[in-house]
C-alpha positions in Angstrom: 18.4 -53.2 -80.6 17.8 -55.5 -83.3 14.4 -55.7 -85.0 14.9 -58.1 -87.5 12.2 -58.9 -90.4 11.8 -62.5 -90.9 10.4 -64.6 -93.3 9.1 -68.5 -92.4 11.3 -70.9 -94.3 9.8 -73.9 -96.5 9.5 -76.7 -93.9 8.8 -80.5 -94.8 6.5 -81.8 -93.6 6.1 -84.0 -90.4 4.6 -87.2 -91.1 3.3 -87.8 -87.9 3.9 -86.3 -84.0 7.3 -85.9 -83.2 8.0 -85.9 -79.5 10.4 -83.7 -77.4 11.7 -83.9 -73.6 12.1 -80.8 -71.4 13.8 -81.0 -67.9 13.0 -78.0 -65.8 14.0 -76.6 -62.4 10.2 -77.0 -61.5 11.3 -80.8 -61.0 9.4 -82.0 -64.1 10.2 -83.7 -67.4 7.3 -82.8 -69.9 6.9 -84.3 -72.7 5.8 -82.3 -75.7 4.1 -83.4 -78.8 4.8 -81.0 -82.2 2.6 -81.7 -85.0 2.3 -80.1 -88.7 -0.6 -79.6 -90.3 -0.3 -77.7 -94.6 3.1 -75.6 -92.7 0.9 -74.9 -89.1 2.3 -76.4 -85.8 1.1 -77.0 -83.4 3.2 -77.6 -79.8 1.1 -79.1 -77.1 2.0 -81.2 -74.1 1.7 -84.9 -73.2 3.1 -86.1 -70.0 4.7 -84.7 -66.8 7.1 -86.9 -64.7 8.6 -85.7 -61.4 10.4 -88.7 -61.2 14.0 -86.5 -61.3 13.0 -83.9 -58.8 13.4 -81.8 -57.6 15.9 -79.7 -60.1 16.5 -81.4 -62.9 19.8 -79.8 -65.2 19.9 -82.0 -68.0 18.7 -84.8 -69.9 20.9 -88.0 -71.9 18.7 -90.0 -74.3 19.8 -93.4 -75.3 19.2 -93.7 -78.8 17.8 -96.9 -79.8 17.5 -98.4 -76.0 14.4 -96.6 -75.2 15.8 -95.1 -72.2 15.5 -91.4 -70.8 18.8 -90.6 -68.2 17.8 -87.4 -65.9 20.3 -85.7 -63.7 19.1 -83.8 -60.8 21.6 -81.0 -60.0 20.5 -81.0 -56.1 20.2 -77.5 -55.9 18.2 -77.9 -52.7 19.9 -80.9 -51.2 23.3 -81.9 -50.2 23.1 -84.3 -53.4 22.5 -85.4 -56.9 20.7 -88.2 -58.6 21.1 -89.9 -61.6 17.3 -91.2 -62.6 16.5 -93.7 -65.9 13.0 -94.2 -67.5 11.4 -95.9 -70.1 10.3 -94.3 -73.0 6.4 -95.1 -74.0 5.2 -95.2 -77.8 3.3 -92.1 -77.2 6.4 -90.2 -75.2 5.2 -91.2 -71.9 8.1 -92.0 -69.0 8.0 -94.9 -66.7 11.2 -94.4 -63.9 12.9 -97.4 -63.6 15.8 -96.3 -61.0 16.9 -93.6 -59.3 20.5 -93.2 -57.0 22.2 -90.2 -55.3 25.4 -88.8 -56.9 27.8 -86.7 -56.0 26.2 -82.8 -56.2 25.8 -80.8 -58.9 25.4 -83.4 -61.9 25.0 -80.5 -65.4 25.5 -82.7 -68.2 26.0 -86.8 -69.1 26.6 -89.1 -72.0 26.5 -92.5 -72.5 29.6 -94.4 -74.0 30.8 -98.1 -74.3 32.1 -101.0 -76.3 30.8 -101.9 -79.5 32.4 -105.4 -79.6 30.9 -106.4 -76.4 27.7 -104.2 -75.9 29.2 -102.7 -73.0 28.2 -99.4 -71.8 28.2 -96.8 -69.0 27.2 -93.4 -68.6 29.7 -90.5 -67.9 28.3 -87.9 -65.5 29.9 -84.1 -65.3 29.7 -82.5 -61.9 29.4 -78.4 -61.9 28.9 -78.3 -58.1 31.0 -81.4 -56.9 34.0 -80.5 -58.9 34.2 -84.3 -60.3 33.6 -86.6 -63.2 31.7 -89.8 -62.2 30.5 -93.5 -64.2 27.9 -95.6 -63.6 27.8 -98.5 -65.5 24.3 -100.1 -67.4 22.3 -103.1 -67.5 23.3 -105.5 -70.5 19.8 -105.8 -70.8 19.3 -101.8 -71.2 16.1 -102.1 -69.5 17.3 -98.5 -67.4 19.2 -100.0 -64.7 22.5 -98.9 -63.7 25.3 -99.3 -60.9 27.8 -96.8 -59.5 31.1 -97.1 -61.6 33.7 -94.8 -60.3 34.8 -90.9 -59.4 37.2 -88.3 -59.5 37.1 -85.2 -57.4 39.1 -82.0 -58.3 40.3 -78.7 -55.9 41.6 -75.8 -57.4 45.2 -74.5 -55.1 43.9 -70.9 -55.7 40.9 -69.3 -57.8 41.3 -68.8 -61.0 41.3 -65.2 -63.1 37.6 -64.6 -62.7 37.4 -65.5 -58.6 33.6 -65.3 -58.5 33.1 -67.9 -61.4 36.5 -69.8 -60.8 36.4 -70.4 -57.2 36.5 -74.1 -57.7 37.1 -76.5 -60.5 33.6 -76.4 -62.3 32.6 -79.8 -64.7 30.3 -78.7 -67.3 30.2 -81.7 -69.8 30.7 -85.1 -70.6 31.2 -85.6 -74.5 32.8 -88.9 -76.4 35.5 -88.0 -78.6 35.0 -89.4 -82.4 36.8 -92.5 -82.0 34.7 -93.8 -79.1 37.6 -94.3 -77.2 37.8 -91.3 -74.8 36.1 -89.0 -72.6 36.1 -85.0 -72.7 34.9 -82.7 -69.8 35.1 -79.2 -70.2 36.2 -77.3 -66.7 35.0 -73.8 -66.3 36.6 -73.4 -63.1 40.0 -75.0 -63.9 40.3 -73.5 -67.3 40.9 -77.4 -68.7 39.2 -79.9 -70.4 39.9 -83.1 -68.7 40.7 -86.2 -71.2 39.9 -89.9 -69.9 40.9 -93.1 -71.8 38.5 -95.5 -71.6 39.0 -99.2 -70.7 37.2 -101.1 -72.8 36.3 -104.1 -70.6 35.9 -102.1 -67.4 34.8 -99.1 -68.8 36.6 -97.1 -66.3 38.4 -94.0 -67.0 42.2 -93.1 -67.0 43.2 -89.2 -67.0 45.1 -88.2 -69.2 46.8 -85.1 -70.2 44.3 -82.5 -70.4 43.9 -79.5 -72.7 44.3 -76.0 -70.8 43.2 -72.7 -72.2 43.6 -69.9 -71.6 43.5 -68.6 -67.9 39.6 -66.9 -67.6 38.2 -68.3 -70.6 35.8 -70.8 -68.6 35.7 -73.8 -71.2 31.6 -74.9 -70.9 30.9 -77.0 -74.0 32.1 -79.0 -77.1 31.2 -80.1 -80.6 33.1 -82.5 -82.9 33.7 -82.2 -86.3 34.8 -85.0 -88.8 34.9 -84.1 -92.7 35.1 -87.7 -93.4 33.1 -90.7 -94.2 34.8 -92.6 -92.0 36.3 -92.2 -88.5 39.8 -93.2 -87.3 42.5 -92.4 -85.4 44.8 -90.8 -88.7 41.8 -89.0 -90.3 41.9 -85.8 -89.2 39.0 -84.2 -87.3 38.1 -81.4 -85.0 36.8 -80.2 -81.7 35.1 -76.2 -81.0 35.2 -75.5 -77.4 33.1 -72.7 -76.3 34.3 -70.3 -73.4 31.4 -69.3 -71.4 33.4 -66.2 -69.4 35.7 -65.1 -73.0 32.8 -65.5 -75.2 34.8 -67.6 -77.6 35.0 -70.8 -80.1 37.8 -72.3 -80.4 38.7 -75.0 -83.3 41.0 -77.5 -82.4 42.8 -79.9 -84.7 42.6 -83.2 -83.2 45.4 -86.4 -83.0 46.0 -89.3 -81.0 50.1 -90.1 -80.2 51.0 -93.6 -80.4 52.3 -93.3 -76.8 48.5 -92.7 -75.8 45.9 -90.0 -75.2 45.1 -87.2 -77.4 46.6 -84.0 -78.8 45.3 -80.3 -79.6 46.4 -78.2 -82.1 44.5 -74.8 -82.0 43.1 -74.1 -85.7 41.3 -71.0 -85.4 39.5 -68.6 -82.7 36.6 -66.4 -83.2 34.1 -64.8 -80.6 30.4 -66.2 -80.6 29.1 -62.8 -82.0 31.3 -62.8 -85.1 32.3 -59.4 -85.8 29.8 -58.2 -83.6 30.7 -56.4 -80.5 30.0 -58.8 -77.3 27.5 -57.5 -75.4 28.4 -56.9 -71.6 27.7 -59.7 -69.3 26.9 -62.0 -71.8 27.8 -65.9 -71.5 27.9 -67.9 -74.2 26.1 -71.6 -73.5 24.9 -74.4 -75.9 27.3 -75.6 -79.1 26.2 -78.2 -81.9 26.9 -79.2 -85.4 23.9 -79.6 -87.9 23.2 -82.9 -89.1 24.5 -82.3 -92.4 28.1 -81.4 -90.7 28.4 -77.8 -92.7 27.4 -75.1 -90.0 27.9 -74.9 -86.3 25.3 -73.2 -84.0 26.2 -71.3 -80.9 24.2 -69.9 -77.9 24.5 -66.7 -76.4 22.7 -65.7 -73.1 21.9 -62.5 -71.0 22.6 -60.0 -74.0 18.7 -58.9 -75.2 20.0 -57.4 -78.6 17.1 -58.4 -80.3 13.3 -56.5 -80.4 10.7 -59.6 -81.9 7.4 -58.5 -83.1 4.8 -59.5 -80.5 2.7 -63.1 -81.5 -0.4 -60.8 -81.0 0.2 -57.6 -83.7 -1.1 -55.7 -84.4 -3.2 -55.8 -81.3 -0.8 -56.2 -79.2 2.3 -53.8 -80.3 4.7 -54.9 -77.1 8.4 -55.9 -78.8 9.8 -59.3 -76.6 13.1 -59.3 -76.1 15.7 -62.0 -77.2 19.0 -63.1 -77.0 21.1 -63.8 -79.3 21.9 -67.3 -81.5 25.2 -67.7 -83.9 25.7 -69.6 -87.3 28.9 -70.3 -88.3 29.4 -72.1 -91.5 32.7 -74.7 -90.8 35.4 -75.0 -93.6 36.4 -78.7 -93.9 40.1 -77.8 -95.4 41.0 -76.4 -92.2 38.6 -76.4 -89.0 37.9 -72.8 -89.7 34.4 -70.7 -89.1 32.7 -67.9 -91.3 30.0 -66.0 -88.8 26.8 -66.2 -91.1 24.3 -65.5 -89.1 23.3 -63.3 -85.3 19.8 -64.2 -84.6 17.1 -64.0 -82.0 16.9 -67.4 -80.2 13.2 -66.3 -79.3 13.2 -64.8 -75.6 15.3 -64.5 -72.6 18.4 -67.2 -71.9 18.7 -70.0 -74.1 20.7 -72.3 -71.9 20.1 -75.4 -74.2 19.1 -76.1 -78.1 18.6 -79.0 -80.1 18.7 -79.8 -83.6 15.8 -82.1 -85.2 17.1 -84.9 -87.2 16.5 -83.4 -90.6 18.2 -79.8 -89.8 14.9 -78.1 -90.4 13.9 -77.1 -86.9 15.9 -76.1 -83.9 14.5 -76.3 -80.4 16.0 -74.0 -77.7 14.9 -73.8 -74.0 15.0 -70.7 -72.9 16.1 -70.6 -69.3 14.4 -67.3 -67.9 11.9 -67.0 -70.3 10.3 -70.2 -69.0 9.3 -71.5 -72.6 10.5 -73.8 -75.5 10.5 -72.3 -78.9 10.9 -73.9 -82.1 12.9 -72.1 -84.9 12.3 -73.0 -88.0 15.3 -73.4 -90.0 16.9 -73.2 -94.0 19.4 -76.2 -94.2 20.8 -75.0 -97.5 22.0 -71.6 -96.0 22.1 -72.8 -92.3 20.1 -69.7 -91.1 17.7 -70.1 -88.6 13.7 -68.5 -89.3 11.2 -67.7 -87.3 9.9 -69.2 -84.6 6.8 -71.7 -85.7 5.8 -73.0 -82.7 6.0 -72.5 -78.8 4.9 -73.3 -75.4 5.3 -72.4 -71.7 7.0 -74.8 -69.4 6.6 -74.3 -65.5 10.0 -73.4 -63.9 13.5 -72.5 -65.4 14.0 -74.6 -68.4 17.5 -76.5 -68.6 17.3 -78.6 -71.1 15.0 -80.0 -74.5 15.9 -83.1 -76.6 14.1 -84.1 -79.6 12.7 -87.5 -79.5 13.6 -89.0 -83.2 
């Protein structure tokens, strides 16, 4: 086991309560409040809405609009549902709609048309085995109406039969452009590409990218070394397998005859040099804000021993999974593994990065808890944990509200 020693990293500051949304298989979205106080947080909590009951997967929050979007998974019902609410100065959530989709909703993002202020919101369905759009309300006020869908079937299983029984959606993500849709397949071992039609905003397939049979493709990240973004510049995508333990760095391009085209770049597994544990699955993948370092999550490992909160009186070690830095070389789309870290207890199924790089929330799944790491944005590593709080229920998923 690991047993690391840690030092806290100089954090700024906060100016003033920074707010946070957790979604929970409890059937709650709890707001959380984290203040600082001369380098003390504190993590307390707000408000409780069971407006997305009752097993909420994943939460969409649309920047600048003032909207929440909460998919229920429907891991109790023949369904899903899409749910919208309003977001109060103080963090508090007002539903404003709430519709049945097709089962098993994991993971939605919200895309549109600049020139027109049309948008819609993709959804990415792990249970259904399809990719669904639901358009919004010009006025943004939370609304929305069902778009469109597409349903998969798999002719056989795939290499890994218990996992790949069935094609298996596990994100929606906007490429860089703005102009297409990406949706990782863990049970199809593809990532689906849609054009999007910029009045309509329906979706066209198009060619999709397929791995390597087994890998279980689960999430992506995109990575642009430029100031600007354009079809000709060139930019990346890391895809991370959740059944290969992998990250794979593609180099993107968009033919003039339409779509988009992958160039593998580089491969490494999400524990570096380290030897993957057994039955670990790799989950949650994001860039820092400053675009130099890439962060990966690895569940159901427990390589790590932390000190308990209460030593010396209480000498108990907690066990933690596992979190990866990788520091990204802009020449090239290549990583260097900087970092194997605790991620602060058991399953961290989703993380976020705050705005300024200096903190990381994760959710951790199993542990029923959200930890804040505090975190050194010249190196990238991730510190101690400075703050954390129980959440009733499974945790799936924490967003920071900035």
């Amino acid at each position: 086991m690991f047993s690391p020693i840690v030092q806290l990293c100089a954090v700024a500051g906060l100016a003033s309560a920074t707010n946070l949304f957790v979604s929970s298989y409890d059937g709650n979205i709890t707001t959380l409040s984290l203040t600082e106080t001369n380098g003390s947080y504190n993590l307390g909590k707000t408000y409780s809405n069971d407006g997305c009951a009752p097993n909420p997967s994943w939460l969409t929050l649309d920047y600048g609009h003032g909207v929440l979007y909460c998919l229920d998974e429907g891991l109790t019902t023949v369904n899903g549902t899409l749910s919208s609410f309003t977001i109060g100065a103080n963090g508090e959530l007002d539903l404003v709609e709430k519709k049945d989709t097709i089962n098993g909703p994991v993971s939605g993002i919200v895309y549109g048309n600049p020139a027109t202020g049309k948008r819609a919101i993709a959804l990415a369905h792990y249970v259904g085995s399809a990719v669904s759009s639901w358009t919004l309300s010009p006025s943004s006020n939370g609304n929305f109406t069902f778009n469109e869908a597409f349903t998969y079937e798999l002719d056989q299983p795939g290499p890994n039969a218990q996992r790949q029984d069935a094609p298996h959606e596990h994100e929606a993500v906007v490429d860089p452009t703005g102009q297409f849709i990406l949706v990782p397949d863990l049970g199809a071992d593809v990532v689906r590409v849609f054009s999007i039609d910029p009045d309509t905003l329906k979706l066209t397939p198009e060619s999709p990218l397929e791995v390597t049979p087994g890998s279980g493709p689960r999430h992506i990240a995109f990575y642009n070394p430029h100031s600007t973004v354009c079809k000709t510049c060139t930019s990346y995508m890391f895809l991370v397998t959740e059944l290969t333990n992998r990250v794979i760095s593609y180099r993107l391009s968009y033919p003039a005859a339409g779509g988009m085209s992958f160039t593998e770049a580089f491969n490494i597994s999400t524990f570096g040099d380290n030897a993957v544990p057994v039955n670990n699955t790799a989950a949650e993948i994001e860039v820092s804000p400053d675009n130099r370092f890439l962060i990966v999550s690895n569940r159901n490992n427990t390589i790590f021993n932390l000190p308990n909160p209460d030593y010396p009186t209480n000498k108990t070690e907690i066990p933690s999974d596992a979190i990866s830095t990788y520091q990204i070389n802009k020449a090239d789309g290549s990583l260097t593994h900087t970092q194997l870290w605790p991620a602060g207890g058991f399953f961290p199924r989703s993380f976020s990065i705050s705005k300024a790089g200096d903190l990381v929330a994760v959710g951790l799944q199993y542990s029923s808890e959200v930890v804040i790491l505090s975190r050194d944005v010249a190196s990238g590593n991730l510190g101690r944990p400075v703050a954390a709080i129980a959440i009733d229920g499974q945790v799936t998923s924490v967003v920071w509200n900035e």
